[in-house]
Structures are given as C-alpha cells and as structure tokens.
C-alpha positions, 0 to 999 in steps of 0.5 A: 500500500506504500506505493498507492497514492489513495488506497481504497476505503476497503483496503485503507480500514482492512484490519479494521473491518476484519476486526468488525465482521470478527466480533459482528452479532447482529442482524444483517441484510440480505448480501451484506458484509456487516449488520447496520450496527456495525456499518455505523460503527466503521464509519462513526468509530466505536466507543471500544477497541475489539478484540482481533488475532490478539490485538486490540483494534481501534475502529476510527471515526472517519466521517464528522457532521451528522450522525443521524445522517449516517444512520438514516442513510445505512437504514435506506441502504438496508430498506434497498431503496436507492441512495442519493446524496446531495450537498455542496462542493466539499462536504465528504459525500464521495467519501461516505459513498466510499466509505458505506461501500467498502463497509456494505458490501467490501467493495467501493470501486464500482464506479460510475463517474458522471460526466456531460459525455457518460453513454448508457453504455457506460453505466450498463453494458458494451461490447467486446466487437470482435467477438461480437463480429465473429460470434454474434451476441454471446455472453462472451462478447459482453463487456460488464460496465458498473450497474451490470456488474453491482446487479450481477455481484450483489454490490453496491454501485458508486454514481458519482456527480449524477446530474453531470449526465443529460437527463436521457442517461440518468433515466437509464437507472429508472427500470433496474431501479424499480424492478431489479432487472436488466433487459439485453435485448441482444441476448434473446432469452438469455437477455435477463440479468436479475441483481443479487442481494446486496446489490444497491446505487449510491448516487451523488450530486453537488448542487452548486456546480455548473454544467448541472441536468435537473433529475426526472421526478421519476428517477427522484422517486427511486431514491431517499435523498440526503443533505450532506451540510457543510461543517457548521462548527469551528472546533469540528472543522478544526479537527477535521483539518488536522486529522486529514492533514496528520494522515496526509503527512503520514502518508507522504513521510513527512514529518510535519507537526501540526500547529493548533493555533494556526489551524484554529485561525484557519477553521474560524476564518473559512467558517467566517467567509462560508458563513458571512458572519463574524465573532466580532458582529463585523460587517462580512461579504458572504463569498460566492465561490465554495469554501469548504472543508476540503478547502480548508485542509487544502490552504492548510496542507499547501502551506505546510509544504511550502514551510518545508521546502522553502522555509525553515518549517514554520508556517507563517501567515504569509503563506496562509493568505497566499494559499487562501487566495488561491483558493478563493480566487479559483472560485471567482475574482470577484470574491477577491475584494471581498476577501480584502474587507474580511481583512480589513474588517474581522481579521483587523478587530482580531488583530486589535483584540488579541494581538499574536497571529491574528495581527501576523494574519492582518498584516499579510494582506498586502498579498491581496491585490 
C-alpha cells in the first residue's frame, strides 16, 4: 500500500473491518458484509477497541457532521431503496459513498463517474466487437460496465456527480431501479440479468456546480435523498483539518507537526467567509465561490509544504493568505475584494483584540491585490 497514492476505503480500514465482521452479532441484510450496527460503527468509530488475532483494534471515526445522517442513510441502504446524496462542493459525500461501500458490501470501486459525455453504455453494458463480429451476441462478447456488474455481484454501485449526465442517461437507472432487472435485448432469452442481494446505487450530486441536468421526478422517486451540510462548527472543522492533514503527512513521510493555533485561525476564518458572519458582529461579504472543508485542509496542507521546502518549517501567515487566495480566487475574482474587507474588517478587530497571529494574519494582506 506504500506505493498507492489513495488506497481504497476497503483496503485503507482492512484490519479494521476484519476486526468488525470478527466480533459482528447482529442482524444483517440480505448480501451484506456487516449488520447496520456495525456499518455505523466503521464509519462513526466505536466507543471500544475489539478484540482481533490478539490485538486490540481501534475502529476510527472517519466521517464528522451528522450522525443521524449516517444512520438514516445505512437504514435506506438496508430498506434497498436507492441512495442519493446531495450537498455542496466539499462536504465528504464521495467519501461516505466510499466509505458505506467498502463497509456494505467490501467493495467501493464500482464506479460510475458522471460526466456531460457518460453513454448508457457506460453505466450498463458494451461490447467486446470482435467477438461480437465473429460470434454474434454471446455472453462472451459482453463487456460488464458498473450497474451490470453491482446487479450481477450483489454490490453496491458508486454514481458519482449524477446530474453531470443529460437527463436521457440518468433515466437509464429508472427500470433496474424499480424492478431489479436488466433487459439485453441482444441476448434473446438469455437477455435477463436479475441483481443479487446486496446489490444497491449510491448516487451523488453537488448542487452548486455548473454544467448541472435537473433529475426526472421519476428517477427522484427511486431514491431517499440526503443533505450532506457543510461543517457548521469551528472546533469540528478544526479537527477535521488536522486529522486529514496528520494522515496526509503520514502518508507522504513527512514529518510535519501540526500547529493548533494556526489551524484554529484557519477553521474560524473559512467558517467566517462560508458563513458571512463574524465573532466580532463585523460587517462580512458572504463569498460566492465554495469554501469548504476540503478547502480548508487544502490552504492548510499547501502551506505546510511550502514551510518545508522553502522555509525553515514554520508556517507563517504569509503563506496562509497566499494559499487562501488561491483558493478563493479559483472560485471567482470577484470574491477577491471581498476577501480584502474580511481583512480589513474581522481579521483587523482580531488583530486589535488579541494581538499574536491574528495581527501576523492582518498584516499579510498586502498579498491581496
């Protein structure tokens, strides 16, 4: 795994789902890996270590916001009504389309990623023409794409950014949705494929982005959808970063050691600008691009490289400020005069009020222009 970039969610976690089915006694669905119990627990961590091969196993908490947004999705999962989840750029919902998968079903690389060009082709079945040239149409010549393979398997089937497809190739899902069966009418009648127990979709679709096909209400109807907010509290996202940032560190052997102090100005400042509110009551320009969670441990892990390979290992303020404009202006440039009033307004009372990092981070706005 030291040579992968980003292993998947089943490989990652692999001791600790081992340690889960080990020591599951509970109910579980028809084509499952794990009771819903135990699903809940490798995605929101369990409150004790398990006993596995004489070790004891932490199960880590991997997914922060909702709770019962976790459970109402494993519930739909297990009730085998689609999955749909909704939310801004940013809010983890790949990662908990990853994460319930490798814990469903050991499996989260089934995948369709949506696109203005994905074909139905793409998402049920191909061809393998050659053969289909020199045998006609076998099951031999058959090419599994993921919703055949996840109905065939019994496994959960990843779409990812849904509304990235016209209209006519989402509906595709309309009838395996419904009837658990897909037709191929090559075959004749042999053209019958029936999905196995376990097999579901999870979909995803990000409300902000451009390029977006509204969903047929027939195809809504097929799915329970949820709303994956952003982070709402400072000290949460403050968690979130250095943990992400902590195991992206690790894994590119860096020795890097976090800085809580900056993170902390760095969770208050991205809340801030999402929000459009400020601690000190100051006036603040809501910004128009996504700053999201992911951003925030972007600016974070972007600044600490900098620190490491040019510096002397210290984030500085400059570097925060230079890292978060990229990111805002990526958005949109027009955000970038209302990120010089953030400065100029919050961070300069901040700076007033409690001196330290605050005034570094105020007087690093020079950068902005």
């Amino acid at each position: 795994m030291n040579d992968i970039q980003k292993p998947l969610a089943e490989i990652k976690y692999r001791e600790e789902l081992d340690a889960l089915i080990h020591n599951d006694k509970g109910v579980k669905p028809n084509g499952w890996l794990l009771s819903p119990k135990a699903v809940r627990d490798f995605i929101l961590g369990a409150k004790q270590p398990l006993e596995y091969n004489g070790k004891k196993i932490k199960i880590s908490q991997k997914f922060f916001g909702d709770d019962a947004l976790v459970e109402r999705a494993i519930v739909t999962l297990a009730s085998n009504r689609g999955l749909m989840l909704v939310g801004e750029p940013g809010t983890a919902k790949t990662m908990l389309s990853e994460l319930l998968s490798a814990a469903v079903c050991g499996n989260s690389a089934n995948t369709v990623q949506g696109t203005a060009g994905t074909t139905e082709d793409n998402i049920k079945y191909s061809w393998n023409y050659a053969m289909l040239l020199a045998k006609g149409p076998v099951k031999e010549a058959l090419v599994p794409s993921p919703v055949y393979t996840g109905m065939k398997e019994g496994i959960i089937t990843r779409f990812e950014e849904v509304t990235r497809c016209p209209l006519e190739i989402q509906d595709t899902l309309i009838s395996v949705m419904s009837d658990r069966v897909m037709n191929i009418p090559e075959l004749g009648n042999d053209g019958m494929l029936f999905a196995k127990q376990g097999f579901n979709i999870i979909a995803t679709a990000n409300t902000r982005d451009k390029g977006i096909n509204e969903m047929s209400s027939a195809l809504k109807r097929r799915f329970n959808f949820e709303t994956v907010e952003p982070v709402k509290s400072v000290a949460l996202e403050s968690r979130i970063i250095k943990e992400q940032c902590r195991t992206m560190f690790e894994d590119a052997g860096l020795d890097i050691q976090i800085k809580d102090d900056v993170v902390d100005i760095l969770a208050e400042t991205f809340s801030e600008l999402r929000s459009g509110q400020s601690y000190e009551k100051a006036k603040i320009q809501k910004l128009s691009g996504v700053m999201s969670t992911a951003e925030a441990v972007a600016v974070y892990y972007q600044s600490a490289l900098s620190a490491c390979y040019y510096g002397n290992g210290e984030i500085t303020m400059q570097l925060l400020t230079e890292n978060l404009l990229g990111s805002v202006v990526k958005e949109n440039k027009d955000d970038l005069p209302k990120l010089k009033d953030y400065y100029n307004g919050a961070v300069k009372l901040k700076a007033e009020r409690t001196g330290g990092l605050w005034k570094e981070l105020y007087n690093s706005r020079t950068c902005i222009k």
